[in-house]
C-alpha positions as CSV (number, residue, x, y, z in Angstrom):
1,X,68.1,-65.1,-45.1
2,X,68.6,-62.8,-48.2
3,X,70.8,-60.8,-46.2
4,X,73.5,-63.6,-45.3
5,X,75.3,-63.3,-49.4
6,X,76.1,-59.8,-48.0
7,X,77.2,-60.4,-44.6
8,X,79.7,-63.1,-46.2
9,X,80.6,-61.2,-48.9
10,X,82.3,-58.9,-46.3
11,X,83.6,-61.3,-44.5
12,X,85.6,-63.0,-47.6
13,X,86.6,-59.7,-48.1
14,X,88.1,-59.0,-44.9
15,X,89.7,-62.7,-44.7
16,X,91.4,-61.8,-48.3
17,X,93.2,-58.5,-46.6
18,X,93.9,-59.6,-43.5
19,X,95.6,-62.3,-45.1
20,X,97.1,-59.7,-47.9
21,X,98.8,-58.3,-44.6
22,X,99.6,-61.1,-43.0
23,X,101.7,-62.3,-45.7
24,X,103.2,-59.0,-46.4
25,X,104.3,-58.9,-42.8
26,X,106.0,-62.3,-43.0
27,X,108.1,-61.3,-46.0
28,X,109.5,-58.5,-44.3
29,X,110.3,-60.6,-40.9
30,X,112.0,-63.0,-43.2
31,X,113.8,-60.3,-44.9
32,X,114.8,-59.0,-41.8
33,X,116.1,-62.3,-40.3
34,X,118.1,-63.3,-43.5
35,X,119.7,-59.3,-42.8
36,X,120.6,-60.5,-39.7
37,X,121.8,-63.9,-40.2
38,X,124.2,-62.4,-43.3
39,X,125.6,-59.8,-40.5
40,X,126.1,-62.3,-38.4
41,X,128.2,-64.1,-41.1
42,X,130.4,-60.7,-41.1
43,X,130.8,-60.6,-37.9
44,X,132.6,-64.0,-37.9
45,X,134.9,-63.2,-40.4
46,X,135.5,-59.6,-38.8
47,X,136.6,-62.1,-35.6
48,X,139.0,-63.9,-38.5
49,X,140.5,-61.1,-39.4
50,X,141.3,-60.1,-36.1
51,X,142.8,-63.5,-35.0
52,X,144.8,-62.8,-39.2
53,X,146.0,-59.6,-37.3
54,X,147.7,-61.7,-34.9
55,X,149.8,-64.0,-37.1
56,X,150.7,-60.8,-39.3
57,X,152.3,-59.2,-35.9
58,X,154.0,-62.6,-35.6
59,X,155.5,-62.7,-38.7
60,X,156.2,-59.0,-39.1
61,X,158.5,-59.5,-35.9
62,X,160.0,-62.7,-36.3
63,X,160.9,-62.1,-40.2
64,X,160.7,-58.1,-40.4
65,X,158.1,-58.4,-43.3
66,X,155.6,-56.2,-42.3
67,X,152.6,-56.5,-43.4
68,X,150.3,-55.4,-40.8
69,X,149.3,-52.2,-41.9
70,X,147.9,-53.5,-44.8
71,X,146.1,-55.8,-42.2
72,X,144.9,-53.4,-40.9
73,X,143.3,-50.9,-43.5
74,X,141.8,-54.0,-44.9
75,X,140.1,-54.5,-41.5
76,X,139.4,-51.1,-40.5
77,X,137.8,-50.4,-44.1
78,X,135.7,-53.5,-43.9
79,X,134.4,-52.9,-40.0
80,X,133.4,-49.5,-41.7
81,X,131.6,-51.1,-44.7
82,X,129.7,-53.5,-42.1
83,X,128.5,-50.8,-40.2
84,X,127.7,-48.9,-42.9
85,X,125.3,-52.0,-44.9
86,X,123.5,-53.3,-41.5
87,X,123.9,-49.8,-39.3
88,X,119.7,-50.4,-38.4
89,X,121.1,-53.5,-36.6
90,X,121.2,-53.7,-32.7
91,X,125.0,-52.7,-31.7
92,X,126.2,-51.7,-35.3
93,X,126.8,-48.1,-34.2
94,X,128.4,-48.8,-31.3
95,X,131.0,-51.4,-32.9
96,X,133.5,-48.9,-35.2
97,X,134.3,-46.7,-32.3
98,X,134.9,-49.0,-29.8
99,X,136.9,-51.4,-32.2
100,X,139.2,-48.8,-33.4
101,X,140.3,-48.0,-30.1
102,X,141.9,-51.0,-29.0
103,X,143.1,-51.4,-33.1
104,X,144.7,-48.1,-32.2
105,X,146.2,-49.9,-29.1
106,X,147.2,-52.8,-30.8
107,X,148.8,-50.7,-33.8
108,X,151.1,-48.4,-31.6
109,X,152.1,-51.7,-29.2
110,X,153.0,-53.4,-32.8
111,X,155.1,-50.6,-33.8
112,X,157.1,-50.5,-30.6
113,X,158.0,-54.4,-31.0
114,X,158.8,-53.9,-34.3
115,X,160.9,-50.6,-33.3
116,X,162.4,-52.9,-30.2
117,X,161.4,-50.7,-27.6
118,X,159.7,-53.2,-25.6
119,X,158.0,-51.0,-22.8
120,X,157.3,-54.2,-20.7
121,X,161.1,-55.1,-20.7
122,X,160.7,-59.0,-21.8
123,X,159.5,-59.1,-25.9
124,X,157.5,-61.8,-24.9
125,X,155.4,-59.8,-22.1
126,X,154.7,-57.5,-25.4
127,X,153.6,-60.1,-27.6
128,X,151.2,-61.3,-24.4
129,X,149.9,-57.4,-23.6
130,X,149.0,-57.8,-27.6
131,X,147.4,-61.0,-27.5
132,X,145.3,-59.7,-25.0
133,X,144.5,-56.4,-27.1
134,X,143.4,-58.4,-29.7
135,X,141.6,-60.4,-27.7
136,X,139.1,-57.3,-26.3
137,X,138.8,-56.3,-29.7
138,X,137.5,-60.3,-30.7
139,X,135.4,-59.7,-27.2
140,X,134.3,-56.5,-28.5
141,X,132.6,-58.1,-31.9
142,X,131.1,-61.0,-29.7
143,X,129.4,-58.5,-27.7
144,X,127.7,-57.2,-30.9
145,X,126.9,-60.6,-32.3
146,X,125.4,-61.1,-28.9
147,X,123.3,-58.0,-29.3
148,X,122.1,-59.1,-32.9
149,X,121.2,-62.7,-31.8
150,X,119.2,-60.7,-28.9
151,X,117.6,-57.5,-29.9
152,X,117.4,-58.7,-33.6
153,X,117.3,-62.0,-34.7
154,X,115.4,-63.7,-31.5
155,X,113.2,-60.7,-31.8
156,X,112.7,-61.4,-35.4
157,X,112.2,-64.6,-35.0
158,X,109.3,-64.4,-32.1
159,X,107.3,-62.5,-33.9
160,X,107.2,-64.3,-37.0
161,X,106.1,-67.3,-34.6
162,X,103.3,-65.1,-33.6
163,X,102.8,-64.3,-37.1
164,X,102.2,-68.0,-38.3
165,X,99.5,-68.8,-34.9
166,X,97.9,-66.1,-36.8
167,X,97.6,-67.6,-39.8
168,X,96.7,-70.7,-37.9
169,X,93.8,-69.0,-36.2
170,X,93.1,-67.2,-39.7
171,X,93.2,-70.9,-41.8
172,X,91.1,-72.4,-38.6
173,X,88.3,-69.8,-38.9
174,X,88.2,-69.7,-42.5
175,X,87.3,-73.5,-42.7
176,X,84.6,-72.6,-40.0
177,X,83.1,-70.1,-42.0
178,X,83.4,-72.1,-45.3
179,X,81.4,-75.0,-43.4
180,X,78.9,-72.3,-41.9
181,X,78.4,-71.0,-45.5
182,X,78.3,-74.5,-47.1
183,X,75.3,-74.9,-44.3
184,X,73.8,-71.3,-45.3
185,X,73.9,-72.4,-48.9
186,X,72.5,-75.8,-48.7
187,X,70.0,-74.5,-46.2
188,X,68.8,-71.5,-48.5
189,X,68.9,-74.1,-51.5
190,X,66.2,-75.9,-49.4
191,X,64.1,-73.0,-49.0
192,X,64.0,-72.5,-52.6
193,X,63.0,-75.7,-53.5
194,X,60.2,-75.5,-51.1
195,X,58.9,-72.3,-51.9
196,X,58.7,-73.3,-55.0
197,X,57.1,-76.5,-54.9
198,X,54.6,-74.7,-52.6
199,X,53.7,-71.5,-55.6
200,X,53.7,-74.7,-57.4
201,X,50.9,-76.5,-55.4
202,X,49.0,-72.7,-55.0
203,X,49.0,-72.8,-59.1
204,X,47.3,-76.2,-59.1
205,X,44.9,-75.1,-56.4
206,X,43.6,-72.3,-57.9
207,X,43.4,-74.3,-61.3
């Protein structure tokens, strides 16, 4: 009985840094997920830059305003940012290289429109060959986001579920404890009072 302090003295202990951990743990799940959900966001908008790319070849053609390489800096530079501010993410490395060649496609097929050398004979065959350029290269970013919902953010996401059953089983096994210590402590407070109505009744007798 004098040695149970001790024994949960340790134990408190070693609920206090497993819990430290635990909670450290979470944080960085969390951190990672709201990482991943922000790419996510990019990736979207990388997709509505791509379908921008589109109207500009439109409009360069039809008007002779040409605005596509602009366009197209703009989204080459900001695929390259991405990749650059989540490259730890599933697919990241992957999506420059594979991106910029069908851009490069899509940049030398809207040059020869807008030089009228129309390789497929009918302009409108060119404008569909492009459509479907673009199109792989919007395919080509939803295989990422695929990748990051997969490999990351499910991932993530798991196992910050198994991270809150363990504080479940940790906040379960606390109250235990607490009501087996509560029991210690009330049985210990009993034993006092006991002994000492006992020394007590030994004084007496010997008086």
């Amino acid at each position: 009985w004098q040695k149970w302090p001790i024994a949960a003295a340790v134990l408190a202990i070693g609920f206090i840094a497993y819990g430290i951990s635990l909670v450290s743990r979470s944080r960085v799940l969390q951190t990672r997920i709201e990482h991943e959900v922000h790419l996510l966001d990019e990736l979207s908008q990388l997709n509505d830059a791509i379908h921008q790319l589109d109207m500009v070849h439109r409009v360069g053609v039809n008007t002779g305003q040409d605005q596509w390489p602009r366009e197209l800096v703009a989204l080459t530079n900001r695929v390259e940012r991405t990749q650059q501010r989540y490259a730890d993410s599933p697919g990241m490395n992957e999506l420059p290289i594979s991106l910029g060649k069908v851009l490069h496609q899509a940049d030398s097929l809207h040059h020869q429109a807008l030089a009228g050398n129309n390789l497929y004979g009918d302009p409108r065959s060119t404008e569909a060959v492009l459509q479907i350029i673009l199109q792989r290269a919007q395919k080509v970013v939803d295989r990422t986001t695929r990748n990051v919902h997969e490999q990351g953010l499910s991932a993530y996401t798991s196992t910050l579920s198994d991270r809150w059953n363990e504080a479940q089983f940790l906040l379960i096994t606390a109250c235990l404890l607490a009501v087996v210590f509560a029991w210690l402590v009330g049985v210990s407070n009993r034993l006092l009072n006991e002994s000492r109505l006992r020394s007590e009744q030994l004084a007496s007798a010997k008086q």
